[in-house]
ROSE-4610 file (N, C-alpha, C; in Angstrom, 1 decimal, always signed):
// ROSE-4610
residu = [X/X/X/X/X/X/X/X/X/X/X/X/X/X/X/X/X/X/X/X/X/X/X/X/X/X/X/X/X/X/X/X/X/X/X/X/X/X/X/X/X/X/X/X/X/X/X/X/X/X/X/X/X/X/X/X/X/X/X/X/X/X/X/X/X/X/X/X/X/X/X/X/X/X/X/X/X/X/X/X/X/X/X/X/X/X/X/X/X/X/X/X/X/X/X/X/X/X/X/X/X/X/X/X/X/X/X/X/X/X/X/X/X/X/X/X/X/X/X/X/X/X/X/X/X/X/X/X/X/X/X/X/X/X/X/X/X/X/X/X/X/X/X/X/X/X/X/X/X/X/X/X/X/X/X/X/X/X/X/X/X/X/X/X/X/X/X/X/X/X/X/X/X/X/X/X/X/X/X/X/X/X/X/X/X/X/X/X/X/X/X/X/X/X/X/X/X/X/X/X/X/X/X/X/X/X/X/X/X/X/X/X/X/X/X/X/X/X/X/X/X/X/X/X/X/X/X/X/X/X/X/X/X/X/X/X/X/X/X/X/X/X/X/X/X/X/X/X/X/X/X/X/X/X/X/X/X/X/X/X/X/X/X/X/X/X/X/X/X/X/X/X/X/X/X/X/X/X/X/X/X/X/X/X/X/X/X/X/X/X/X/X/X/X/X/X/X/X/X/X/X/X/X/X/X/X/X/X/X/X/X/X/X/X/X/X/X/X/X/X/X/X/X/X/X/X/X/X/X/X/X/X/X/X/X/X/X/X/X/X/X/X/X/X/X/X/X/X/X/X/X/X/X/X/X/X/X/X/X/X/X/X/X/X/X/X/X/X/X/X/X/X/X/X/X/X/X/X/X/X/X/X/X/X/X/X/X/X/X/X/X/X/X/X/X/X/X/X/X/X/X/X/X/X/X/X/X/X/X/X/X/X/X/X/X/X/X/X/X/X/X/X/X/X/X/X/X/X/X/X/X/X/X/X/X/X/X/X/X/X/X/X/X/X/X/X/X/X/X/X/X/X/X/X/X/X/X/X/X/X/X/X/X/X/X/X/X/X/X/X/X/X/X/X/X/X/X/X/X/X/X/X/X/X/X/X/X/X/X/X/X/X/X/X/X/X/X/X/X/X/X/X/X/X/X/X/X/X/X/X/X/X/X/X/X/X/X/X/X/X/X/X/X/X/X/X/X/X/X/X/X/X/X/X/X/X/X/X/X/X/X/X/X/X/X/X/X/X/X/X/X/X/X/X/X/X/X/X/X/X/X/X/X/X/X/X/X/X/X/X/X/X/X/X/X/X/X/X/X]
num = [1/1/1/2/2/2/3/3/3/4/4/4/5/5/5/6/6/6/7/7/7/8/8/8/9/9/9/10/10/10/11/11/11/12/12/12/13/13/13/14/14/14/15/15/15/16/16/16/17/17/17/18/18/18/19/19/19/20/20/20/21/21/21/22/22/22/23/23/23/24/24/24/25/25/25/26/26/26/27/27/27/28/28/28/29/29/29/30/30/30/31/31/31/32/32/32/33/33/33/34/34/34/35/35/35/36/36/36/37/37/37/38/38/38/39/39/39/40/40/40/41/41/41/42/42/42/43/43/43/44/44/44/45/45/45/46/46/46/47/47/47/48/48/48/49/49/49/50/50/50/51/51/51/52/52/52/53/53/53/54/54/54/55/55/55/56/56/56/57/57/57/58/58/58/59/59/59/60/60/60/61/61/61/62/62/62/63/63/63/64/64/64/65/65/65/66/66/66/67/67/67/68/68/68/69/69/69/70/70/70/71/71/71/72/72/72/73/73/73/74/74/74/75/75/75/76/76/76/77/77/77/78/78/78/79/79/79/80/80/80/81/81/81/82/82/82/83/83/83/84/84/84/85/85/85/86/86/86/87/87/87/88/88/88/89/89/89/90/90/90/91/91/91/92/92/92/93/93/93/94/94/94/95/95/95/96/96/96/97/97/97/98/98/98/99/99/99/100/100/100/101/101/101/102/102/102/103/103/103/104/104/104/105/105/105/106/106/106/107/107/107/108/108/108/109/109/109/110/110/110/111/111/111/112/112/112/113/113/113/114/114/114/115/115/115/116/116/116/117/117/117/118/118/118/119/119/119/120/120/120/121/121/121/122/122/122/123/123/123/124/124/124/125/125/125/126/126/126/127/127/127/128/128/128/129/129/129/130/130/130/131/131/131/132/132/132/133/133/133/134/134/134/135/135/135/136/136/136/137/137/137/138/138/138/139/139/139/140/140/140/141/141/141/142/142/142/143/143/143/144/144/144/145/145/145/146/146/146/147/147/147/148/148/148/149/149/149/150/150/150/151/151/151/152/152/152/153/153/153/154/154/154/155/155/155/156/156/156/157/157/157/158/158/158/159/159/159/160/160/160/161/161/161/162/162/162/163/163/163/164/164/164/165/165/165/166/166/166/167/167/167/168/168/168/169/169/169/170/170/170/171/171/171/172/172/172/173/173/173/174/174/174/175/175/175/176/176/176/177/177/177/178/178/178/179/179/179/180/180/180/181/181/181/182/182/182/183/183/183/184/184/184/185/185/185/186/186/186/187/187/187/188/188/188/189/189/189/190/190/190/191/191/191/192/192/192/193/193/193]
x = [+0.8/+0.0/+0.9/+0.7/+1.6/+1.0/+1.9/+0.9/+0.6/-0.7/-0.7/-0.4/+0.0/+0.8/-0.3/-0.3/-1.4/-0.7/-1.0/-0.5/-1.0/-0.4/-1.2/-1.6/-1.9/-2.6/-2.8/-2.1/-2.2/-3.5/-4.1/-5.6/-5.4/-5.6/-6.0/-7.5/-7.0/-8.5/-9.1/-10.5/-11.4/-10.8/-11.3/-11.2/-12.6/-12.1/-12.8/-13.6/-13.3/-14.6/-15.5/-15.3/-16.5/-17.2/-16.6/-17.5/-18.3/-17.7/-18.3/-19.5/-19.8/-20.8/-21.8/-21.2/-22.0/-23.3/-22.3/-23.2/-24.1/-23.6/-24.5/-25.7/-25.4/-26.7/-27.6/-27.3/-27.8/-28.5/-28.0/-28.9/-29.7/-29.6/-30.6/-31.9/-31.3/-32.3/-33.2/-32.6/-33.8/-34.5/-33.7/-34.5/-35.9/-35.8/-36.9/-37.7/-37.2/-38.2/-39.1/-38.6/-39.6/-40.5/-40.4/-41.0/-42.0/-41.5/-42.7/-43.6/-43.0/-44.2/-45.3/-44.6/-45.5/-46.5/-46.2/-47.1/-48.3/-47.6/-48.5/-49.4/-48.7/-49.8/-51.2/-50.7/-51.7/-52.2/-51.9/-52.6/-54.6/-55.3/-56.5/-57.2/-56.6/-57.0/-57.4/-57.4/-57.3/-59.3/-59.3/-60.9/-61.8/-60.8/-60.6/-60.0/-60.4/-59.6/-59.1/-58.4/-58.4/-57.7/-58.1/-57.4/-56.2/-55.4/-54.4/-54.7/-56.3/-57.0/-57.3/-57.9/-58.0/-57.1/-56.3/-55.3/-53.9/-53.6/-51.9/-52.0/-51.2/-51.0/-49.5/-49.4/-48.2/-47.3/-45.9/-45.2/-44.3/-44.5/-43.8/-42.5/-42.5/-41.3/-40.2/-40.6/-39.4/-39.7/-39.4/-39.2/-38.8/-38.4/-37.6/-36.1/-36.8/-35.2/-34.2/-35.2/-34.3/-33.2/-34.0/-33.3/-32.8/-32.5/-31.5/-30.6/-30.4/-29.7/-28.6/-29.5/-28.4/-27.6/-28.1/-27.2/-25.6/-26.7/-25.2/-24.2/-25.0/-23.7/-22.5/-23.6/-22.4/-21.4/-21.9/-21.2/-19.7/-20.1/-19.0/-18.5/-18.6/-17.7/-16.7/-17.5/-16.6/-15.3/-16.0/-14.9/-14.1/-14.4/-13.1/-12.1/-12.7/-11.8/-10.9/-11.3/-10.4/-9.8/-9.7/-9.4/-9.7/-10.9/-11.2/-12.5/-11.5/-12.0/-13.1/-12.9/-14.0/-15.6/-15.5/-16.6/-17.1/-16.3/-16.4/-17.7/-16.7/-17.5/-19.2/-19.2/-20.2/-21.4/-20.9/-22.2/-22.2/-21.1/-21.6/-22.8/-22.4/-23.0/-24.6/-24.8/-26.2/-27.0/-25.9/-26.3/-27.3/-26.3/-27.3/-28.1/-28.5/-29.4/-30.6/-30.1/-31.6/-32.0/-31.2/-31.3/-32.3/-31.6/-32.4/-34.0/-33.9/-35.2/-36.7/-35.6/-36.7/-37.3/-36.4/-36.7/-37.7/-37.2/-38.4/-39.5/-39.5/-40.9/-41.8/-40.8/-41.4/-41.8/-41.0/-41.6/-43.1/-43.4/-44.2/-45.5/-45.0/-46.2/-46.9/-46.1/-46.3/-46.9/-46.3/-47.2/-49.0/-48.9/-49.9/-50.9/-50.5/-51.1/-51.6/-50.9/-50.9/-51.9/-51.9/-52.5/-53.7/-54.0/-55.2/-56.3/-55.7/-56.1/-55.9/-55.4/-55.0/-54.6/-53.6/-53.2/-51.6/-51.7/-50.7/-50.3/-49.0/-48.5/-49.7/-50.4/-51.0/-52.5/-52.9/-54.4/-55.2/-54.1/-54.8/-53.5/-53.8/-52.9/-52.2/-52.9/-52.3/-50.9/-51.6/-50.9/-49.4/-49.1/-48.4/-47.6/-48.0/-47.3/-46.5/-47.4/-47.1/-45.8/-46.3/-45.5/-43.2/-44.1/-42.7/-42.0/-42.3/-42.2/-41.2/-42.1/-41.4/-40.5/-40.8/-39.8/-38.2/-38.5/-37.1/-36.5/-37.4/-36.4/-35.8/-36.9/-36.3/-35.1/-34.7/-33.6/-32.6/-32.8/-31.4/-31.0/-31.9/-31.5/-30.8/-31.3/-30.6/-29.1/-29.2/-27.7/-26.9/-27.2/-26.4/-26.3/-26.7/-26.7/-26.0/-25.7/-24.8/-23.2/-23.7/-21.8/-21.6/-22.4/-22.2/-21.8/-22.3/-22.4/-20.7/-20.2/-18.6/-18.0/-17.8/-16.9/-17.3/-18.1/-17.7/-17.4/-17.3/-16.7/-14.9/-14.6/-13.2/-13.0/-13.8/-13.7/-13.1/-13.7/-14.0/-12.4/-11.6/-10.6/-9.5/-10.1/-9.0/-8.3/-8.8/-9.0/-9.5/-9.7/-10.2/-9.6/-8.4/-7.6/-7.1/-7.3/-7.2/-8.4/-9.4/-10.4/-11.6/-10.8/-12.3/-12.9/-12.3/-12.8/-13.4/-13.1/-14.1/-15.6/-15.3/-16.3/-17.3/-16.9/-17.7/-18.7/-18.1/-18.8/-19.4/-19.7/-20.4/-22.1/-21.2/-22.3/-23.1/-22.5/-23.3/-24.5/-24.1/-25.2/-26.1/-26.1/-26.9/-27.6/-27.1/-27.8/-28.6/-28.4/-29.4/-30.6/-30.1/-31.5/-32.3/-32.3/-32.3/-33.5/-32.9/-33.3/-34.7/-34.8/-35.7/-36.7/-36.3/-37.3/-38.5/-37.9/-38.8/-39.7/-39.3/-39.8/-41.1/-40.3/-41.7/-42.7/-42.3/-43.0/-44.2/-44.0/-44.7/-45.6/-45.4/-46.1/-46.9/-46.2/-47.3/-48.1/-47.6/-48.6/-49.3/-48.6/-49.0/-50.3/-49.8/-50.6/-51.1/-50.7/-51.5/-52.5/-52.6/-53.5/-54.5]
y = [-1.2/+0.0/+1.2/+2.3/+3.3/+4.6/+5.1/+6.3/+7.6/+8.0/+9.2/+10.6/+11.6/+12.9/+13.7/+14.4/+15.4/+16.3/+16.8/+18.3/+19.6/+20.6/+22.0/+22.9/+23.2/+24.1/+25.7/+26.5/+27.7/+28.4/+29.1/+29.6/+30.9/+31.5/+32.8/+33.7/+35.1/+35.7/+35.6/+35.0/+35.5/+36.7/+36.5/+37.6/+38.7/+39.6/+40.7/+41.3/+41.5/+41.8/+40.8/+39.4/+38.4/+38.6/+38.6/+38.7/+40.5/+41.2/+42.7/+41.7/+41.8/+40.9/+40.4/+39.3/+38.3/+39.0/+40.3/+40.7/+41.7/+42.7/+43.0/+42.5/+41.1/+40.7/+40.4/+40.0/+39.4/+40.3/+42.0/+42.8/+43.5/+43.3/+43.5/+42.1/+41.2/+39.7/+40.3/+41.0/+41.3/+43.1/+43.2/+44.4/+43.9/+43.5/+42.8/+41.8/+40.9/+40.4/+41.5/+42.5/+43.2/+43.7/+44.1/+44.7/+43.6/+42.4/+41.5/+40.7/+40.4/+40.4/+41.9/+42.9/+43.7/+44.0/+43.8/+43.4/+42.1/+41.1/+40.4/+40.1/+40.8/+41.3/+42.1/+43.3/+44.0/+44.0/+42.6/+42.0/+41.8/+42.6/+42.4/+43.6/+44.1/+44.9/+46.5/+46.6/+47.7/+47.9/+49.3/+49.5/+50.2/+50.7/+51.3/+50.6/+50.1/+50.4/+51.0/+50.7/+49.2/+48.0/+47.0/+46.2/+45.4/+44.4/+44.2/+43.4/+42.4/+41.8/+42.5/+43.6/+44.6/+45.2/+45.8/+46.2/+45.3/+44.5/+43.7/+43.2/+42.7/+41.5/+41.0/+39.7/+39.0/+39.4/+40.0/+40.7/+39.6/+38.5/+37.7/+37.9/+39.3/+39.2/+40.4/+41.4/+41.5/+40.3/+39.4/+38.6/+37.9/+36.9/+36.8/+37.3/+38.3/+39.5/+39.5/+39.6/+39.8/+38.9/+37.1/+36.1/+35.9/+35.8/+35.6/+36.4/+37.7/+38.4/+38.1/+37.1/+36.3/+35.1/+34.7/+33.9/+34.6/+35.5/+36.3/+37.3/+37.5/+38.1/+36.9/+35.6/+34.6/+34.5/+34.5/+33.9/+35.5/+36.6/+37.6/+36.9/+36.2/+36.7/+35.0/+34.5/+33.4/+33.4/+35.0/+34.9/+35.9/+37.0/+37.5/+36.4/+35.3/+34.3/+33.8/+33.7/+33.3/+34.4/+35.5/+36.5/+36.9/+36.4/+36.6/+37.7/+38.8/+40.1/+40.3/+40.5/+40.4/+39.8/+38.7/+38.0/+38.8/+39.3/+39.5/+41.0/+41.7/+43.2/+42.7/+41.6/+41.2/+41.0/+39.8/+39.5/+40.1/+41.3/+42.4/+43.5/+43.9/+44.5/+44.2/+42.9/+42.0/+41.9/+41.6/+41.8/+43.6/+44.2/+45.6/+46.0/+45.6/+45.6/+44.7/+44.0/+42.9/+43.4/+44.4/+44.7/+46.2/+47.0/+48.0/+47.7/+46.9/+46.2/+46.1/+45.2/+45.5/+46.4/+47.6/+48.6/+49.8/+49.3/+49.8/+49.6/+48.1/+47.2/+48.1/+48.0/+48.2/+49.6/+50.8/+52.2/+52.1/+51.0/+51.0/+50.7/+49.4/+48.9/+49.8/+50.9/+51.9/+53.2/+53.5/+54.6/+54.4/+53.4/+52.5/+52.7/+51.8/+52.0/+53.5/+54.5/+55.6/+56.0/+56.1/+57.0/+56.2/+55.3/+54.3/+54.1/+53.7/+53.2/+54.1/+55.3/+56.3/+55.8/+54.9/+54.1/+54.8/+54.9/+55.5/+55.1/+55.6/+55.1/+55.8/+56.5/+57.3/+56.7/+56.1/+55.4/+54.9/+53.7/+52.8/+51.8/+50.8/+50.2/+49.5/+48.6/+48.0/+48.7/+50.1/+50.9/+51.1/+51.6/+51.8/+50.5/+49.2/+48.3/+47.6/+47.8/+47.7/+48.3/+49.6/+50.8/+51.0/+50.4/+50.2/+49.0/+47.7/+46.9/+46.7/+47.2/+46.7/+48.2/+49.0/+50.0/+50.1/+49.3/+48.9/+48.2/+47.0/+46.2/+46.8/+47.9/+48.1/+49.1/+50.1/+50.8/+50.0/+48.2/+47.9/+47.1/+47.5/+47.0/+48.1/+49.8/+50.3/+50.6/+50.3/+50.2/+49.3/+48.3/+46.5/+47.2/+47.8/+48.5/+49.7/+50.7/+51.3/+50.9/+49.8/+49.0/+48.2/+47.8/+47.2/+47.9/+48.8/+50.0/+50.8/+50.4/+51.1/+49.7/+48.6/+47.8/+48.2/+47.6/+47.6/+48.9/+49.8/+51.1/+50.6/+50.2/+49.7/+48.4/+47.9/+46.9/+47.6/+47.8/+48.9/+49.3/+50.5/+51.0/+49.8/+48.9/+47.6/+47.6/+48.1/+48.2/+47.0/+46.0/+44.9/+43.4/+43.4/+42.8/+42.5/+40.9/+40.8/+41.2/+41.4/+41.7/+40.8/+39.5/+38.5/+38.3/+38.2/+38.4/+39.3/+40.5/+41.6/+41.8/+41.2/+40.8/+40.0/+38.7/+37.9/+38.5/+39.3/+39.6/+40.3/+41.4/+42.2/+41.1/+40.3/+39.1/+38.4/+38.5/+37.5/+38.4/+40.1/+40.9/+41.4/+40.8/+41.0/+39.5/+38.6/+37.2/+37.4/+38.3/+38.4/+39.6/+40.5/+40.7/+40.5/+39.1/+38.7/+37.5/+36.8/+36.2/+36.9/+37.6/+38.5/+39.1/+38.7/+39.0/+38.1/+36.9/+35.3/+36.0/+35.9/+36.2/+37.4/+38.8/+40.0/+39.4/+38.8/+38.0/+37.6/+36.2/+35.2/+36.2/+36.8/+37.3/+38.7/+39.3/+40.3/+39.9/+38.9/+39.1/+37.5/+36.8/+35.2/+35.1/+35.2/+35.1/+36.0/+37.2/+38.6/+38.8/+38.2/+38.4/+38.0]
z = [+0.0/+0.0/+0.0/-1.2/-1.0/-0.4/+0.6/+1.3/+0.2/+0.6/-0.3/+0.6/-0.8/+0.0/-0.2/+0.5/+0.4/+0.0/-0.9/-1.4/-1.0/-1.0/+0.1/-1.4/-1.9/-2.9/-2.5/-3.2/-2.6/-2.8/-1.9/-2.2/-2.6/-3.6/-4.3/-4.4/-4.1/-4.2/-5.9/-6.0/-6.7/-7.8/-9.2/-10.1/-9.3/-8.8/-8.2/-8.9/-10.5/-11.1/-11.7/-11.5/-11.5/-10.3/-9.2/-7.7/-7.7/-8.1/-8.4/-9.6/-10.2/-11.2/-11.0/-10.2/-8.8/-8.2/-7.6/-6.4/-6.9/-7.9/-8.9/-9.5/-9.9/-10.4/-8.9/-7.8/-7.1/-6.3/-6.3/-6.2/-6.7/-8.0/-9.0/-9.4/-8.7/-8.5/-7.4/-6.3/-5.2/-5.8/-6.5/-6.8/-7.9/-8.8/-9.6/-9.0/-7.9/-7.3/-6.4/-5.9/-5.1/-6.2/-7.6/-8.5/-8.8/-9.1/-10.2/-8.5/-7.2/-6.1/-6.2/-5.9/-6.4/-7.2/-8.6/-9.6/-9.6/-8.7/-8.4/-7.7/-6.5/-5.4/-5.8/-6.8/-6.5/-8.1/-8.8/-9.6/-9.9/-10.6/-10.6/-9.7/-8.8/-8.0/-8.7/-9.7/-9.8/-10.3/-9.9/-9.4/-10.5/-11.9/-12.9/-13.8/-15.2/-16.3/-16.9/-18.0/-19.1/-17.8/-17.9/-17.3/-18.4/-17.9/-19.2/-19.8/-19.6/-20.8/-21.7/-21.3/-22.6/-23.0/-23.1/-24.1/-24.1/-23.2/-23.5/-24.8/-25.2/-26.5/-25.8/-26.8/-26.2/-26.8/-26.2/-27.7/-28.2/-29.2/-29.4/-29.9/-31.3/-31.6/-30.8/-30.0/-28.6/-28.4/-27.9/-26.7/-27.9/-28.9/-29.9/-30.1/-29.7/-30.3/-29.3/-28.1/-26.7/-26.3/-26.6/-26.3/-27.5/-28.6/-29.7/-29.3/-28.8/-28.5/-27.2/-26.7/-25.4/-26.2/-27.4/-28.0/-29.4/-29.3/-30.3/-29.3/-27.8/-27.2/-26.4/-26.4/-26.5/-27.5/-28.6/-29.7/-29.7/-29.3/-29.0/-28.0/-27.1/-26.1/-26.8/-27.2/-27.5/-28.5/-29.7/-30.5/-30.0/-29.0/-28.4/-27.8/-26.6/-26.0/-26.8/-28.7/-29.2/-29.8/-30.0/-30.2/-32.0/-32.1/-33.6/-33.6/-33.7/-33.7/-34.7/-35.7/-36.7/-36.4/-36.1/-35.7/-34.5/-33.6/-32.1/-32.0/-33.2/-33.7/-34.6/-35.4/-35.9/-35.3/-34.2/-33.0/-31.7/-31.8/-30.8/-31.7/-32.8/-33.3/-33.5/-33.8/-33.6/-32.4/-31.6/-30.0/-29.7/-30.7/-29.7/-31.3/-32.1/-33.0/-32.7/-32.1/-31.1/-30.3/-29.2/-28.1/-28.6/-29.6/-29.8/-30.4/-31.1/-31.8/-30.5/-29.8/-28.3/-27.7/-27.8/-26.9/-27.9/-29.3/-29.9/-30.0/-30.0/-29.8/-28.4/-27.4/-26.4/-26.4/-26.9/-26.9/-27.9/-28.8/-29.7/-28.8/-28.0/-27.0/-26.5/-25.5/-24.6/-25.5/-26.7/-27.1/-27.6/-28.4/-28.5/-27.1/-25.9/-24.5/-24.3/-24.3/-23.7/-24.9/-26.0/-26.8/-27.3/-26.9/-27.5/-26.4/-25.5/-23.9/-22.8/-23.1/-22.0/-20.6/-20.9/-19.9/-19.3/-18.5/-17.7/-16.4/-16.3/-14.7/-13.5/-13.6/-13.3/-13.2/-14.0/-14.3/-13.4/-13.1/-12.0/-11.7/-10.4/-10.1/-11.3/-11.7/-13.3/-14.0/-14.3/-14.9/-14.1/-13.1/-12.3/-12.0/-11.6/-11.4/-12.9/-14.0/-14.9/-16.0/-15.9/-16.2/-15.6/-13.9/-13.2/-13.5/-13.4/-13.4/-15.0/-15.8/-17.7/-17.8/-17.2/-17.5/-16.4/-15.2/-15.2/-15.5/-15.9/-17.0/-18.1/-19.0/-20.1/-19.6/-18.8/-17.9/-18.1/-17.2/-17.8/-19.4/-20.2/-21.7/-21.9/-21.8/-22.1/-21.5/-20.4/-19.6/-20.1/-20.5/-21.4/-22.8/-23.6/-24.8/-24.3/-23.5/-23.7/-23.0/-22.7/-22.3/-23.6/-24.3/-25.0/-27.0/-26.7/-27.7/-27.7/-26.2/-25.8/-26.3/-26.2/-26.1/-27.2/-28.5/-30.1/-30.6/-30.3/-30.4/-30.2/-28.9/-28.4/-29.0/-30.0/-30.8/-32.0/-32.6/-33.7/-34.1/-32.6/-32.6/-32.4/-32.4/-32.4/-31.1/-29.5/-28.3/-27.3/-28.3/-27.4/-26.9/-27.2/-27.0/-26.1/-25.6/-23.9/-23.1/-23.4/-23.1/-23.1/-23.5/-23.0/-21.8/-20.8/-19.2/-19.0/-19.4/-19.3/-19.5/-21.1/-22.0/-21.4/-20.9/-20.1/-19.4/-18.4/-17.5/-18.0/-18.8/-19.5/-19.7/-20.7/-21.4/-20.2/-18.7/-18.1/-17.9/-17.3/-17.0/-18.2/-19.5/-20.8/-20.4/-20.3/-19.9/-18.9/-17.5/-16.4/-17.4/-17.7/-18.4/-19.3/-19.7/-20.9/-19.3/-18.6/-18.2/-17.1/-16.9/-16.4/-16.8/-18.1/-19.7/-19.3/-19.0/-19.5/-17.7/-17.1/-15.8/-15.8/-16.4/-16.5/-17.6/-18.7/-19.7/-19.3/-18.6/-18.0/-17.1/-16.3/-14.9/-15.4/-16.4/-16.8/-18.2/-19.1/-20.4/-20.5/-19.5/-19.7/-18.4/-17.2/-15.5/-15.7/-15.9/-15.6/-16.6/-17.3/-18.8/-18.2]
């Protein structure tokens, strides 16, 4: 029987900006959970219309756009890891041409709402839970589209080199709002319907 050696393994801190990341998303996980309990709570209660039977629709193609968009800001971060820039600029570029697509869709929703339905944050509870609820999500699309709008700029200038780690992390917080999508989705145009 031969004894085994235990080896001591030196312990190192954490990449600090994956744990900056981390806790980011995970406060932004309790921030949207207080928003969509909210929404659900005071789901149906409202004492005034339109309620969101009457005017929602399902927006199928945002919510297409949004999550394809979680697959082409993979496919960036993958071709920076290998450092094939070209590509990297291509499905970043895609990335926030999905992302903007959405946010159009969504200003289309809301004008539509307001000018058809005189539906406002103001209206009735609906409105207001509703209003907050998809408009801070949509806050952070535009916050992921303007980091994302700088790196292919710093792509662009040929500034992105050595920058897959970075990148990542960028991509994970486009993946948390991407995944929070499926969540306000479901709870305001699927349950809440």
């Amino acid at each position: 029987m031969t004894p085994t050696i235990a080896v001591e393994t030196e312990w190192t801190l954490p990449y600090r900006g994956r744990v900056g990341v981390v806790c980011l998303i995970a406060t932004e996980f309790a921030l949207f959970a207080i928003f969509v309990v909210a929404y659900v709570f005071y789901m149906g209660k409202s004492l005034t219309g339109p309620t969101p039977s009457q005017v929602l629709e399902l927006p199928v193609w945002p919510t297409v756009c949004l999550l394809s968009s979680s697959i082409t800001v993979g496919l960036a971060a993958r071709a920076l890891k290998f450092d094939r820039l070209s590509s990297f600029k291509l499905w970043t570029g895609s990335t926030i041409l999905l992302g903007l697509e959405f946010l159009r869709q969504t200003a289309m929703e809301w004008r539509h709402l307001i000018a058809d339905y005189h539906l406002t944050i103001a209206t009735n509870l609906f409105g207001t839970t509703f209003y907050s609820l998809v408009g801070l999500h949509a806050s952070h699309v535009v916050l992921g589209l303007t980091l994302l709008s700088l790196t292919l700029a710093l792509g662009l200038s040929g500034k992105m080199h050595g920058q897959a780690r970075r990148f990542e992390l960028l991509a994970w917080y486009w993946h948390f709002v991407d995944a929070v999508w499926i969540a306000v989705f479901t709870v305001v145009y699927v349950i809440g319907r």
